[in-house]
C-alpha positions in Angstrom: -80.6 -29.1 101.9 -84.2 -29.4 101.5 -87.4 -27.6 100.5 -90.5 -28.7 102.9 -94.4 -27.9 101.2 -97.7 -29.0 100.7 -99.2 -29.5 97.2 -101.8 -27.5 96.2 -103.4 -28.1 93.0 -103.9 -24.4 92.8 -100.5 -23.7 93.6 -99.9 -22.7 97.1 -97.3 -20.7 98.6 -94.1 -23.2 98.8 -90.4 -23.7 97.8 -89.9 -20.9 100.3 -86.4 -20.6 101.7 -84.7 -18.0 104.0 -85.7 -14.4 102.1 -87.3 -13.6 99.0 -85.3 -12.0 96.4 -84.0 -11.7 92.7 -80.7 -12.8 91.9 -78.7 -12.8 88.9 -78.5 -16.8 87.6 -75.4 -17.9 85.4 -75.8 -19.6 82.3 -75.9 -23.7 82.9 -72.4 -25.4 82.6 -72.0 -27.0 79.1 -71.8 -30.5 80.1 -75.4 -30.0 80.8 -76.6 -29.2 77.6 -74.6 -31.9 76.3 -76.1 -33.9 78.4 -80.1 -33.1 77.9 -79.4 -33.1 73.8 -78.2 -36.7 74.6 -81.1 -37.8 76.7 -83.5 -36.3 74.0 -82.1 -38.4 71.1 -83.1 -41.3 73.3 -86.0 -39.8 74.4 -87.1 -39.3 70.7 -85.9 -43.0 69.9 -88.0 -44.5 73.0 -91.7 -42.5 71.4 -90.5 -44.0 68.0 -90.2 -47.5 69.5 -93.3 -47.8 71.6 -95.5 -46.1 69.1 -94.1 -49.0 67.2 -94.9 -51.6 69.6 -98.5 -49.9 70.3 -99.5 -50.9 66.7 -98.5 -54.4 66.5 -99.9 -55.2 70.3 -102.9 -53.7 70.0 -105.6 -55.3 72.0 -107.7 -55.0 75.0 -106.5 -55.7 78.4 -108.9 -55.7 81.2 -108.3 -53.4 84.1 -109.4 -54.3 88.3 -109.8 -51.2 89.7 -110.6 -50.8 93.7 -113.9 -51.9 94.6 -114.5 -54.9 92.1 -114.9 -52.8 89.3 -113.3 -53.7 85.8 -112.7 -52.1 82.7 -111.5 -51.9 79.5 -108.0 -50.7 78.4 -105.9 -50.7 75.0 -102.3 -52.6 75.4 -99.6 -50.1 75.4 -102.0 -47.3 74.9 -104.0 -46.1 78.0 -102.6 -45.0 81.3 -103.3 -45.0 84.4 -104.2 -41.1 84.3 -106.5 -41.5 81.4 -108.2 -43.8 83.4 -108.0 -42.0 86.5 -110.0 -39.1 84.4 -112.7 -41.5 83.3 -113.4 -42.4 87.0 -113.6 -38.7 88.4 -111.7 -35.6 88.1 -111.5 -35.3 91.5 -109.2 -38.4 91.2 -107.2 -37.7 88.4 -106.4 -34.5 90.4 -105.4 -36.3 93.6 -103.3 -39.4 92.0 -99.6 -38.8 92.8 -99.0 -42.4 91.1 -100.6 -45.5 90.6 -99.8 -49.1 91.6 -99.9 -51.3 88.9 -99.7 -55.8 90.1 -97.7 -54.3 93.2 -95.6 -52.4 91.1 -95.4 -48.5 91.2 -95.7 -46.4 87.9 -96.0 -43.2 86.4 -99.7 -41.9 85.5 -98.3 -41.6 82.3 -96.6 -45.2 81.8 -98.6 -46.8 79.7 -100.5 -49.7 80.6 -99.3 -53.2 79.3 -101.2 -55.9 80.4 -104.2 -57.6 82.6 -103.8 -55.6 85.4 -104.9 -54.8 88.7 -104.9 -51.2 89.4 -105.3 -48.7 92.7 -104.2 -44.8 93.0 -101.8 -43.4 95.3 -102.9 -40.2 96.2 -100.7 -37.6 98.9 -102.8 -39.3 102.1 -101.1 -42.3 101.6 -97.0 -43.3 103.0 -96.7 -44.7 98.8 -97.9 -41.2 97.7 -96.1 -39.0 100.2 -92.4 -40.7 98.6 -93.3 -40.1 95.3 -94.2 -36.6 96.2 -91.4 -35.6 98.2 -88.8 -37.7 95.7 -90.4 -35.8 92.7 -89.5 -32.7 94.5 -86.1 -33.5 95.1 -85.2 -33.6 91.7 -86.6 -30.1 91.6 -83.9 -28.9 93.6 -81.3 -31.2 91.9 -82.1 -29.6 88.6 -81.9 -26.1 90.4 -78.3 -27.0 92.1 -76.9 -28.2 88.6 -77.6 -25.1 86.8 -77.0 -22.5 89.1 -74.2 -24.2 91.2 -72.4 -27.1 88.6 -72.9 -29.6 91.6 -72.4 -33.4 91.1 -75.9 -34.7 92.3 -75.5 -37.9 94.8 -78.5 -39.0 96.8 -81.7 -37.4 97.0 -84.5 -39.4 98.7 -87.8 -38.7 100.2 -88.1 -38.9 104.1 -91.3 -39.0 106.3 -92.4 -35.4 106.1 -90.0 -34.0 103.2 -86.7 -34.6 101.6 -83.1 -33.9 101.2 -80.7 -34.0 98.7 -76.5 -34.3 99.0 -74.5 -33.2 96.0 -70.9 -32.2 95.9 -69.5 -28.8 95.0 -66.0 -29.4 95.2 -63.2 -29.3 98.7 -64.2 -26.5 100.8 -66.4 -25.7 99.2 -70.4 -25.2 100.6 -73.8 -23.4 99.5 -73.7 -19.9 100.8 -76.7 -18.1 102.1 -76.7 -15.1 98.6 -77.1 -18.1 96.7 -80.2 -19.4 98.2 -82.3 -17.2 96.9 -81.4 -17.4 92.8 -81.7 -21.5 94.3 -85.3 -20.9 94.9 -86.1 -18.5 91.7 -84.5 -21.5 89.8 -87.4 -23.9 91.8 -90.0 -22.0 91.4 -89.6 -21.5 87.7 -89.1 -25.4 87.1 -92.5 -25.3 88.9 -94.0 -22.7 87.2 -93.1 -24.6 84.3 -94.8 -27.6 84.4 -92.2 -29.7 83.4 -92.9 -33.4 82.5 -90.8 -36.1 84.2 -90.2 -38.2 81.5 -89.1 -42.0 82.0 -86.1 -43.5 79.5 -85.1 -47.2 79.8 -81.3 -46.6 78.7 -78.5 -49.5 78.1 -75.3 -49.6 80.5 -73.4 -47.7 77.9 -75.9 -45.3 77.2 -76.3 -44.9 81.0 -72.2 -44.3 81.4 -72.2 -41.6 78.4 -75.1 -39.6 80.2 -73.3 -39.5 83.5 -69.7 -39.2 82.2 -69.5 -36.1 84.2 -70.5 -37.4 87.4 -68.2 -40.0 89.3 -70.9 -40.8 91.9 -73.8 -41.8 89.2 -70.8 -43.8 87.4 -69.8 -46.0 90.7 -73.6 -46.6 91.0 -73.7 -48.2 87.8 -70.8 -50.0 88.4 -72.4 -51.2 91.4 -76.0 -51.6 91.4 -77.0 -52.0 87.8 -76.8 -55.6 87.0 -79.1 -55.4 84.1 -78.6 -54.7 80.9 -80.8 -51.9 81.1 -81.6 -49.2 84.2 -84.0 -46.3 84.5 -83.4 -42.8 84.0 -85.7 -39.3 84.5 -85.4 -36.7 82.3 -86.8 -33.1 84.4 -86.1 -30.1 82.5 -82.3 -29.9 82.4 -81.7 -32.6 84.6 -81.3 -35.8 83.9 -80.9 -38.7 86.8 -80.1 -42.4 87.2 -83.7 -43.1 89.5 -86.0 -46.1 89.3 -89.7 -43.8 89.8 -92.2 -43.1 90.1 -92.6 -39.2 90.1 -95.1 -36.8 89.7 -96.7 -36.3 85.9 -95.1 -32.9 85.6 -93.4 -30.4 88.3 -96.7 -28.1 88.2 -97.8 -30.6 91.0 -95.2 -29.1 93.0 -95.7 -25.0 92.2 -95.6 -21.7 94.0 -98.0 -19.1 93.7 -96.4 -17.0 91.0 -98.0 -13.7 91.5 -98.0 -12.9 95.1 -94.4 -13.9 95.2 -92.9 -12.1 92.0 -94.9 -8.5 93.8 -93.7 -9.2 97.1 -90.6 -9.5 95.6 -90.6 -6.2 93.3 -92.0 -4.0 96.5 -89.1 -4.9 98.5 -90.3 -7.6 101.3 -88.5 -10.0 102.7 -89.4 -12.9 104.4 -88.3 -14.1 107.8 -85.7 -17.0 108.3 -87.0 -20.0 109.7 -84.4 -19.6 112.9 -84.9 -23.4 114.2 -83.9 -24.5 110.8 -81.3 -22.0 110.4 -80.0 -22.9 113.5 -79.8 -26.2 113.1 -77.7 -26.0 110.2 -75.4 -24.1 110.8 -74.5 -26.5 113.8 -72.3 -29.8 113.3 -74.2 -31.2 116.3 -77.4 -30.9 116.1 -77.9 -33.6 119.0 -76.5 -30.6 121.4 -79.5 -28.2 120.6 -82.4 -29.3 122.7 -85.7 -30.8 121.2 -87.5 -28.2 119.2 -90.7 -26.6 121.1 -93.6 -26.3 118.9 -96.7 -23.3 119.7 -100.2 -22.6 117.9 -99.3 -18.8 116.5 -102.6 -16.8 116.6 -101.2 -14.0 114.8 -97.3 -12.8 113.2 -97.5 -9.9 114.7 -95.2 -9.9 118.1 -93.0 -12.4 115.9 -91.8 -9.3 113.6 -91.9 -6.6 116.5 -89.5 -8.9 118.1 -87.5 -9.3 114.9 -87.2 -5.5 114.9 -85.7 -4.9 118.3 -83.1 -8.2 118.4 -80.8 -5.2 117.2 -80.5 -1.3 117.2 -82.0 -0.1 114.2 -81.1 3.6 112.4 -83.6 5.4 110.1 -81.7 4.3 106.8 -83.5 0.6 107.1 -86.7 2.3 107.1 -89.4 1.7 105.5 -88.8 -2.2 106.9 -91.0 -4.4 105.6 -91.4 -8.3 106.7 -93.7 -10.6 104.6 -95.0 -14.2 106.5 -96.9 -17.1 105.4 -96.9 -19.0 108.2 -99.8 -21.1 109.8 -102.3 -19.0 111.9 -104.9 -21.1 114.3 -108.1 -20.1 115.7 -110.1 -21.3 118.9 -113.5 -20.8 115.9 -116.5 -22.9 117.6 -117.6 -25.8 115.9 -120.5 -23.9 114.4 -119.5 -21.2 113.2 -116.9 -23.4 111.1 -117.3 -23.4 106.9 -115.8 -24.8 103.9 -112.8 -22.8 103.1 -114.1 -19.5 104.6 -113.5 -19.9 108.2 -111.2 -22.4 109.4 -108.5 -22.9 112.8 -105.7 -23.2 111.1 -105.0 -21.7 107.9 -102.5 -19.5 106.1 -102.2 -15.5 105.7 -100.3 -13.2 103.8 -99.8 -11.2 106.7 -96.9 -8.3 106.3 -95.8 -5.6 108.7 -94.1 -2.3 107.6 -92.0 -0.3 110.2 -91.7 3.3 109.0 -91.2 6.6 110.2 -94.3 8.7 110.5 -93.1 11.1 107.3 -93.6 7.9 105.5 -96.8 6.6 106.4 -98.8 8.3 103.4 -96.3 6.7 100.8 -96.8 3.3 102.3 -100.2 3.4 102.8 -100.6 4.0 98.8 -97.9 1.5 98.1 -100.7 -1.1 100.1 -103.2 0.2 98.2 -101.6 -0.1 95.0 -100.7 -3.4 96.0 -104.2 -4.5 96.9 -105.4 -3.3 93.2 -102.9 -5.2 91.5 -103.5 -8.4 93.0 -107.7 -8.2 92.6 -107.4 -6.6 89.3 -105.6 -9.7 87.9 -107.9 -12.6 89.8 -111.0 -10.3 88.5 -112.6 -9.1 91.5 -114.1 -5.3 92.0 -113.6 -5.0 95.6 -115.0 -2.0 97.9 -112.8 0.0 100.6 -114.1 0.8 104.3 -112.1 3.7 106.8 -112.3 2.8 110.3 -111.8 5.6 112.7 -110.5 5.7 116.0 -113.2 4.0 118.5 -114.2 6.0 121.5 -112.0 3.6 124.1 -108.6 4.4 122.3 -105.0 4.7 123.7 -102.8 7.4 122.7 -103.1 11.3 121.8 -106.0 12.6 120.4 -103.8 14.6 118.0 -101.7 11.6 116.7 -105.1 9.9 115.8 -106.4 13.0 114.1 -103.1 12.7 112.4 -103.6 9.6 111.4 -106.7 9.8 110.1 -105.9 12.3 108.1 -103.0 10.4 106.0 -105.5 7.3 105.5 -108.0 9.8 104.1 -105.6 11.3 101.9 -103.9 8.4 100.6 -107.6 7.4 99.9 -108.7 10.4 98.4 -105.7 10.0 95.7 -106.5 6.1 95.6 -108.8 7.3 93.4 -111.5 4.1 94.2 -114.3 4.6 96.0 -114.6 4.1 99.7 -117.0 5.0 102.8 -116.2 6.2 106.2 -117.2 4.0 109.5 -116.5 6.2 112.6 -115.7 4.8 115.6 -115.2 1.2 113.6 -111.7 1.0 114.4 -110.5 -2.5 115.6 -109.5 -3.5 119.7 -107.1 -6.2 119.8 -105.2 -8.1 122.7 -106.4 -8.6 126.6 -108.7 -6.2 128.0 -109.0 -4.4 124.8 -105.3 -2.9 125.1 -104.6 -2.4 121.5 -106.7 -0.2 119.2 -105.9 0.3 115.5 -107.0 2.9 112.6 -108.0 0.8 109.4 -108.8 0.1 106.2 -111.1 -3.0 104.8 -111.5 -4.4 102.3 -114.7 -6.5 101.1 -115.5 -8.8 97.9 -118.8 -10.5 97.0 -118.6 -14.0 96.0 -120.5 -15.4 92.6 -123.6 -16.0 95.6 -123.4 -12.6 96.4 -121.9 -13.3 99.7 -119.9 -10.5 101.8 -115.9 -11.3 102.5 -113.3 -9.3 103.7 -110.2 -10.5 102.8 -107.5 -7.6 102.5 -106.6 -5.3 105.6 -104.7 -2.3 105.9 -104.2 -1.0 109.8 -102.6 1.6 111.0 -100.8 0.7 115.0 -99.0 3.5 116.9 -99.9 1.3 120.6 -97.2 -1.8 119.5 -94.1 -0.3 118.7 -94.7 1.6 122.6 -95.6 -2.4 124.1 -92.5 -3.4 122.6 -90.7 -0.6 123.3 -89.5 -0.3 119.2 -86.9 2.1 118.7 -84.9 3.3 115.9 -81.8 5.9 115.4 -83.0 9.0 113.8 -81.1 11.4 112.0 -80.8 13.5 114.5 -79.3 11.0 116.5 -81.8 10.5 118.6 -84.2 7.4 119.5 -87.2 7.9 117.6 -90.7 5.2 117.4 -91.8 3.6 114.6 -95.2 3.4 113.5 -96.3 -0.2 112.5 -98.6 -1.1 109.4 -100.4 -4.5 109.1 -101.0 -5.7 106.0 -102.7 -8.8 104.0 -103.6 -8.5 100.4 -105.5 -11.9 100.6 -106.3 -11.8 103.9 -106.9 -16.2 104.6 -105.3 -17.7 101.1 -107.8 -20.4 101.9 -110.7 -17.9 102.0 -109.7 -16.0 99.0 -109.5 -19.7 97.5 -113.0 -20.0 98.5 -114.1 -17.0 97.0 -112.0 -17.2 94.1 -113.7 -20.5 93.2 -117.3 -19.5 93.8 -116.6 -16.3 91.7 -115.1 -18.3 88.4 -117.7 -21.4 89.1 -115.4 -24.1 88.1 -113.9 -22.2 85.0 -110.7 -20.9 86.2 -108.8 -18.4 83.9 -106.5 -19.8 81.3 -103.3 -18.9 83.8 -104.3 -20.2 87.1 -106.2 -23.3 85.4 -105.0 -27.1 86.3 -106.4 -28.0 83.0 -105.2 -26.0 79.9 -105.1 -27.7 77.1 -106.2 -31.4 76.3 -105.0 -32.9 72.7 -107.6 -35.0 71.4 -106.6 -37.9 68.3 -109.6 -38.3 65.8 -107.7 -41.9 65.5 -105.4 -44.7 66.9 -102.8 -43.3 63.4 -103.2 -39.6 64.7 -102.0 -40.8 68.4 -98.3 -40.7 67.9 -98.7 -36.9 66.6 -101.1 -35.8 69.1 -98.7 -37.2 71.8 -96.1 -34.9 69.6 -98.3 -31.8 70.4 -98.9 -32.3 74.2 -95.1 -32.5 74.5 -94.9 -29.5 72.7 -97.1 -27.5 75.0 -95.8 -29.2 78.2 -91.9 -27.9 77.2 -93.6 -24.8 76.9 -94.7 -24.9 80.5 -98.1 -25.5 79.9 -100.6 -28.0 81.7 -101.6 -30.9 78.8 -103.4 -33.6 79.2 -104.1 -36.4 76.3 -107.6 -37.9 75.4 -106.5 -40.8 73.5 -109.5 -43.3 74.5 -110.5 -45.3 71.7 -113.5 -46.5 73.1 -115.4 -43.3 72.9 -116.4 -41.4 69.7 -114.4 -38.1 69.3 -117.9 -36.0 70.2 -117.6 -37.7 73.6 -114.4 -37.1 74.2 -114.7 -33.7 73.4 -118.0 -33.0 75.5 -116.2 -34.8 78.1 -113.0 -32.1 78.3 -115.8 -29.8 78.2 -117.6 -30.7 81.2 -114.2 -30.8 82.5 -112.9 -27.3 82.3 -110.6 -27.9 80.1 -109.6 -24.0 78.4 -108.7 -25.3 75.1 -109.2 -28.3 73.3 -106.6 -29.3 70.4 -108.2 -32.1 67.9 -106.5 -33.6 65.4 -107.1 -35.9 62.8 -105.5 -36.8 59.3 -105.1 -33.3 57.7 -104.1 -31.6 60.6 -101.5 -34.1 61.3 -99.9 -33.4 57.4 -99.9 -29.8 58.2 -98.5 -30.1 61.6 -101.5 -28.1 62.6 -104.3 -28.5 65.4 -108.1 -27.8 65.3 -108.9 -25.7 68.6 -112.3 -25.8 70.6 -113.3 -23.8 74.1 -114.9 -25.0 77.0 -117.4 -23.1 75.9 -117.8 -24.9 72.3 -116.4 -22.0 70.2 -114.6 -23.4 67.5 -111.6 -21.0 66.9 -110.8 -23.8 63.7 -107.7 -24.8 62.3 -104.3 -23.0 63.5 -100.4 -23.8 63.4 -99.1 -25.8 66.2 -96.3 -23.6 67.2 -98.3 -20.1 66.3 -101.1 -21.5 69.1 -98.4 -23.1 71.7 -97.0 -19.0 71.4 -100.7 -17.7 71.1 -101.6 -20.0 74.6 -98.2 -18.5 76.2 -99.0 -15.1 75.6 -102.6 -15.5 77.0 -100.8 -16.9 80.0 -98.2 -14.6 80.9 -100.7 -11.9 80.6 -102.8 -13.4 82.7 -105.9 -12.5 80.5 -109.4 -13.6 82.3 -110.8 -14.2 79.2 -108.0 -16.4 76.9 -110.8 -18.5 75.0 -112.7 -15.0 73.8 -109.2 -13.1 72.7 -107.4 -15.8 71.7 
């Protein structure tokens, strides 16, 4: 199987398989427990040991970056991400891995000696693998706990990945599971999991995998050494040689549009060339795929409708895309993330029955608050009325009307009527829809619409839609087009005028950063960031001994960081941290565990203001 996505820092739509639902996942077999408490023993052992070595080989190493440029670095100490951050942020966000004298390594694998140094970034064929490896352990992890499989290979390919694990004779994934698979993904995403990098001896290696003939051949067979490589990902743990991603948050899914579509019951359409491709043995017998630009999803899900007889007990149906839209925009009328040819939408179209348009259209509604209310945005609502060119009955339009303006009316928001401001769509103006708009202002005061909500009685006639009623009779659907977004990429836009750089504690890609006062708080401070990265939480670590701690604390600021956790001497005896905002509010001295729950709380609320209540 695989999972095929982009990274977005901001945590795009991805880890999508054939539907979106809920599903009930089992506890995790016990081996794997047994397993991860082994692994952490080590884990701790490894910290011990190279905090250890980081004392007695403490120097400076000089660093060649790209360019010419050297600089400074402590032996053992700094990273390739630290250094990353001191170049640009814009970098440190980028950098899948580095490449350290030829060799790849993990942004967090500290540096060792004189080295020559360049970042791997997504663009690149280096930066892709690590990308698309890291994910594959994502679904490993996944197929462990919710299936018991025996992992075997996983590797990267040129445009995604795949992974082959055995779940016993006869025995195969089956399409319910899938979607308590991808639940399981998106939560190790949404997690922000670390991939952590042990060096482990032979026998360590054959007690970690003692449950898993495959890894134990490998080690038979390929580890010469006396040591080997192994990843540590959440629950799973995996004989690999790196480098991966700094934490599975690379990967994500955006959380909130996902978990509603979910809860309001919509499901998204199978990819059918993938689908069809595996459930065929030879795939050489299906000819070559045909690929299309798709102006809109629209025809796609009438046609989905009416590839079977339908009765009014499926109805409301309601089918949710993401797919890529393009555009023939002109050149000039192109801008930033705004308007673009290709771009994603989260497009949706509900097939009802006319007694239920008025319930669905406040369902949108409700949906379309939800949404804005938690990214912060006051939006305002436009009815457009029939224009004078329409098709159809006057009396089903004045129908019409009349449920949007109802369903309005008890909205309870304010809105404004445009007559005659209902859209024409399709050649020669064939199509003519009743809706409802929606329009933001960005931090610049600039006009969007983003969300939609149209009513189409003329589509379900074009494609002749049809459904049973309960009479027994063929009856016609009415179609609603929806997007709560509208363009993800231009609410994106919008999104990140309106904050200006300071995202919200729970969509921000830099929460916390722990900050030593010293080189003999740094084992401590390291300590803390692991704690708030097992809580799922994105941690960086400022442990730059070549700037004073006001710099490095004016530099997280100017970096966006939410929260800032600095410790020194007395906070490290009383296992507590000293917190600062962005903003350079000093909240003072608090309990590491009582502000890793404090910071979880914030986030799972999604609170737009975390640094003022926390």
């Amino acid at each position: 199987m695989g999972l095929c996505q982009r990274w977005r820092r901001l945590r795009l739509p991805g880890l999508q398989t054939c539907r979106l639902h809920t599903a009930a996942v089992p506890a995790p077999p016990q081996w794997l427990a047994e397993r991860l408490g082994l692994f952490e023993e080590l884990w701790t052992a490894q910290v011990k040991k190279l905090a250890s070595v980081a004392q007695k080989e403490h120097r400076t190493i000089k660093i060649s970056l790209p360019g010419g440029q050297r600089v400074d670095a402590v032996a053992w100490s700094t990273t390739p991400y630290q250094l990353a951050q001191q170049i640009s942020s814009t970098l440190a966000d980028t950098a899948v891995a580095a490449q350290v004298n030829g060799e790849l390594y993990d942004l967090e694998r500290p540096l060792e000696t004189d080295s020559d140094l360049r970042f791997l970034t997504f663009s690149s064929a280096e930066g892709k693998a690590v990308f698309w490896h890291s994910s594959t352990h994502v679904l490993g992890a996944a197929a462990e706990q919710l299936l018991g499989a025996v992992l075997c290979r996983g590797p990267s390919t040129e445009c995604g990945f795949y992974h082959d694990f055995f779940l016993g004779k006869e025995r195969t994934v089956r399409g319910s599971e899938l979607p308590a698979l991808e639940r399981i993904c998106q939560e190790l995403t949404a997690a922000a999991q670390p991939f952590r990098r042990l060096e482990a001896s032979q026998d360590q290696l054959r007690q970690l995998f003692k449950d898993n003939p495959f890894k134990l051949r490998l080690i038979e067979e390929k580890v010469t050494g006396p040591t080997a490589i192994v990843y540590g990902c959440g629950m799973l743990v995996d004989l690999c040689r790196g480098p991966h991603l700094r934490h599975t948050g690379q990967i994500g899914g955006l959380k909130l549009l996902t978990a509603e579509y979910t809860r309001r019951g919509f499901s998204e359409p199978p990819d059918s060339d993938r689908l069809s491709s595996s459930l065929s043995d030879h795939a050489t017998s299906h000819p070559a795929d045909t690929l299309a630009l798709k102006p809109m999803n629209c025809p796609a899900h009438c046609l989905m409708f009416a590839h079977r007889p339908r009765s009014w007990r499926e109805l409301p149906l309601r089918l949710a895309d993401f797919g890529a839209l393009h555009r023939a925009e002109a050149s000039g009328s192109l801008g930033g993330l705004t308007r673009l040819r290709c771009f994603q939408q989260d497009d949706a179209h509900i097939f009802c029955a006319p007694d239920q348009l008025e319930t669905e259209i406040q369902g949108c509604l409700d949906f379309l608050r939800s949404v804005y209310t938690v990214l912060g945005f006051s939006f305002r609502l436009a009815l457009s009325t029939r224009p004078s060119s329409f098709l159809g009955e006057p009396c089903l339009w004045d129908q019409a009307e009349q449920v949007l303006q109802r369903a309005l009316e008890e909205f309870g928001e304010p809105w404004e009527l445009n007559p005659g401001d209902g859209a024409f769509y399709g050649p020669k103006a064939s199509v003519s829809l009743l809706q409802i708009d929606v329009h933001l202002r960005d931090a610049l005061g600039r006009p969007h619409q983003c969300g939609t909500i149209q009513l189409d009685f003329q589509l379900p006639l074009r494609f002749d839609l049809q459904y049973k009623g309960q009479a027994g009779a063929p009856e016609r659907p009415v179609v609603i087009h929806r997007a709560v977004l509208g363009s993800v990429e231009r609410m994106l836009g919008v999104l990140a005028e309106s904050c200006g750089g300071k995202w919200p504690l729970w969509l921000s890609p830099f929460q916390v950063v722990v900050i030593p006062v010293g080189t003999e708080q740094e084992e401590y401070a390291r300590e803390a960031q692991r704690r708030l990265q097992a809580a799922g939480l994105v941690c960086d670590l400022d442990a730059d001994s070549g700037l004073t701690l006001s710099r490095r604390v004016r530099r997280a600021q100017l970096a966006h960081y939410n929260f800032q956790f600095v410790v020194g001497q007395k906070e490290q005896s009383k296992r507590t941290v000293n917190i600062r905002t962005r903003d350079n509010c000093q909240l003072g001295e608090r309990d590491l565990t009582e502000a890793v729950q404090r910071l979880l709380e914030l986030q799972n609320t999604r609170v737009p203001n975390a640094e003022q209540v926390f």
